[in-house]
C-alpha positions as a LaTeX table, in Angstrom:
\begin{tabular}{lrrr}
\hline
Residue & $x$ (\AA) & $y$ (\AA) & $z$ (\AA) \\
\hline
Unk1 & 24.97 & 29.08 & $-59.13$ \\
Unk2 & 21.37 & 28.97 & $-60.22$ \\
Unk3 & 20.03 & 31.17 & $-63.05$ \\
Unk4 & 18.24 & 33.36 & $-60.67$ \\
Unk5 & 21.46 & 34.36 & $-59.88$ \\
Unk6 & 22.49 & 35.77 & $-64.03$ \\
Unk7 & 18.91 & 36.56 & $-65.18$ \\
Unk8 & 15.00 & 37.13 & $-64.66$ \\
Unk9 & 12.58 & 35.63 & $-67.02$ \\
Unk10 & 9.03 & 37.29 & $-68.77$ \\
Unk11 & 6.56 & 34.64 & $-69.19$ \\
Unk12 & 3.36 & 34.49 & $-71.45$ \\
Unk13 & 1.00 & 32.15 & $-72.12$ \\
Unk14 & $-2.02$ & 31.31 & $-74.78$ \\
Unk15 & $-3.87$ & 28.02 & $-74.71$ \\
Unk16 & $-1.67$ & 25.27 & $-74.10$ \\
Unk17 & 1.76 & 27.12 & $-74.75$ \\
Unk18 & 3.89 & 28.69 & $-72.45$ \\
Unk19 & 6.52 & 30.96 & $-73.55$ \\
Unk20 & 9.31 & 31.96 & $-71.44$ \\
Unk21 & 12.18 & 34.09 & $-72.26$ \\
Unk22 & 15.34 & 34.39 & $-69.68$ \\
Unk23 & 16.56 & 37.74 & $-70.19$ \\
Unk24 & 20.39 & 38.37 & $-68.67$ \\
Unk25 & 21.59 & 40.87 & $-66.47$ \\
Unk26 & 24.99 & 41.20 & $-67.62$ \\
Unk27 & 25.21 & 40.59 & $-71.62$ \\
Unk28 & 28.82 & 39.14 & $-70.82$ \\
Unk29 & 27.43 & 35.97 & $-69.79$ \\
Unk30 & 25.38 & 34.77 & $-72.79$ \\
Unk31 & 27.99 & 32.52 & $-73.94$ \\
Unk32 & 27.45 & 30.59 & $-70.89$ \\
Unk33 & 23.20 & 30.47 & $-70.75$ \\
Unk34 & 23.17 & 29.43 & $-74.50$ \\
Unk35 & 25.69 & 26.61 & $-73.33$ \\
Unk36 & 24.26 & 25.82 & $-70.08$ \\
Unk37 & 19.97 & 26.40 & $-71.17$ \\
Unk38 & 18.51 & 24.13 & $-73.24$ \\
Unk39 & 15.11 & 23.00 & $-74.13$ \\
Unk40 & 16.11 & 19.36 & $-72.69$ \\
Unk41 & 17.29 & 21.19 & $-69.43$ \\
Unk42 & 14.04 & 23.17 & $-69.43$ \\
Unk43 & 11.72 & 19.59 & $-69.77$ \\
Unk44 & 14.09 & 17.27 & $-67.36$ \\
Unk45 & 13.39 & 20.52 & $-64.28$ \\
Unk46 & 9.81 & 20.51 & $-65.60$ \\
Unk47 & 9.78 & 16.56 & $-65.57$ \\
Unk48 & 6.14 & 17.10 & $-64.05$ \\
Unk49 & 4.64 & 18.44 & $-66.96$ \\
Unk50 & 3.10 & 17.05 & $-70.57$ \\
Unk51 & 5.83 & 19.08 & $-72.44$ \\
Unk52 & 5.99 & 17.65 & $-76.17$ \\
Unk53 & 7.49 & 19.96 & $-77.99$ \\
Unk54 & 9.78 & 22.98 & $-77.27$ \\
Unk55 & 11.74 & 25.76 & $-78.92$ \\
Unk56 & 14.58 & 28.06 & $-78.33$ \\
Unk57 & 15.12 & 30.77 & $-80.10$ \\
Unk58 & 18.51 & 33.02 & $-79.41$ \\
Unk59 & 18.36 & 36.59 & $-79.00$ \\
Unk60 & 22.31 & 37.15 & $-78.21$ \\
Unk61 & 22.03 & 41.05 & $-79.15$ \\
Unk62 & 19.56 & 41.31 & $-75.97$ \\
Unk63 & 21.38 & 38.69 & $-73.93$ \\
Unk64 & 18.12 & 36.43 & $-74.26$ \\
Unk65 & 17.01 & 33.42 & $-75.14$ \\
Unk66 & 12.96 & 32.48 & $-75.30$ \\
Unk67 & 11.40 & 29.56 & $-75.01$ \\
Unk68 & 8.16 & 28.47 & $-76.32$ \\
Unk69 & 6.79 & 24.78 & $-74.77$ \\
Unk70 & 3.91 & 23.25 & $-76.07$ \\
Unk71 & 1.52 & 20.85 & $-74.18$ \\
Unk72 & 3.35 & 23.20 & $-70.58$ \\
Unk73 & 0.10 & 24.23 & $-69.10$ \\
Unk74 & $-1.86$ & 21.02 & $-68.77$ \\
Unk75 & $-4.63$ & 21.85 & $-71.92$ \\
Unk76 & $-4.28$ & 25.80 & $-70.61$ \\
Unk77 & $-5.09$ & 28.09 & $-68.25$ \\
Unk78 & $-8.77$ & 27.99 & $-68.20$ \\
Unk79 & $-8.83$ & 24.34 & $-69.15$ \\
Unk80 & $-6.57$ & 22.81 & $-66.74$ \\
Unk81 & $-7.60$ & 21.69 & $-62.95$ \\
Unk82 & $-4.02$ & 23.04 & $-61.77$ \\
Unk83 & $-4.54$ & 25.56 & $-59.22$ \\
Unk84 & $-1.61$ & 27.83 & $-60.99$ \\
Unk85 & $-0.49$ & 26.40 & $-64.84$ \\
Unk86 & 0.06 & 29.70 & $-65.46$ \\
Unk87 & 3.69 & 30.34 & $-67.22$ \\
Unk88 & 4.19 & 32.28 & $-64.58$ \\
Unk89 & 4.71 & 29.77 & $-61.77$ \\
Unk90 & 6.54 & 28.07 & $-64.75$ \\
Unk91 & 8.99 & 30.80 & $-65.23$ \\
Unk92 & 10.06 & 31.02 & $-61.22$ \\
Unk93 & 10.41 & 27.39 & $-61.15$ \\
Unk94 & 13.03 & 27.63 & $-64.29$ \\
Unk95 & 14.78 & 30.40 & $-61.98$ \\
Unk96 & 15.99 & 27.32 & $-60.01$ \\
Unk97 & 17.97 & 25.83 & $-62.27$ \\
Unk98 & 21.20 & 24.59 & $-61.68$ \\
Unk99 & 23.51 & 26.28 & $-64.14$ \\
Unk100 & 26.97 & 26.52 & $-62.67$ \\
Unk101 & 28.35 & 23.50 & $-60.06$ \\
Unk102 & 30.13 & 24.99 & $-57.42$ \\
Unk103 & 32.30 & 21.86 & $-55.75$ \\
\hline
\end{tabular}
């Protein structure tokens, strides 16, 4: 199951920080995203990228968590030579994630 699959995600971005907050559809499964979502599963599926620092913080009354990744958009938006750095793109790539293995 990927986390397309339990949530959506609202991205934002200023300089060279991306934020990115996975918002739930059903509350009931927060127990398993705060298990399953961490900021070193958010860096390994973003291997690409110059990530060196990153934050999560819980939100567990709105079924959230947010994310805030420093050095994610490549020196920022207007500074980078990416075509789309944009947290954004970065936000639809986390919606791939892996976050249930179904053998």
């Amino acid at each position: 199951m990927l986390l397309r699959d339990l949530a959506h995600v609202r991205t934002g971005d200023k300089g060279d920080i991306s934020q990115i907050s996975v918002i739930l559809y059903d509350i009931e499964n927060y127990a398993l995203l705060a298990d399953r979502l961490s900021v070193e599963v958010i860096r390994r599926h973003l291997c690409a990228l110059p990530i060196f620092s990153g934050e999560r913080y819980e939100l567990p009354e709105l079924g959230a968590l947010n994310f805030v990744l420093r050095g994610a958009l490549s020196g920022g938006v207007t500074r980078s030579l990416a075509l789309d750095a944009h947290g954004k793109t970065l936000g639809a790539q986390l919606l791939d994630i892996e976050i249930i293995s179904i053998s």
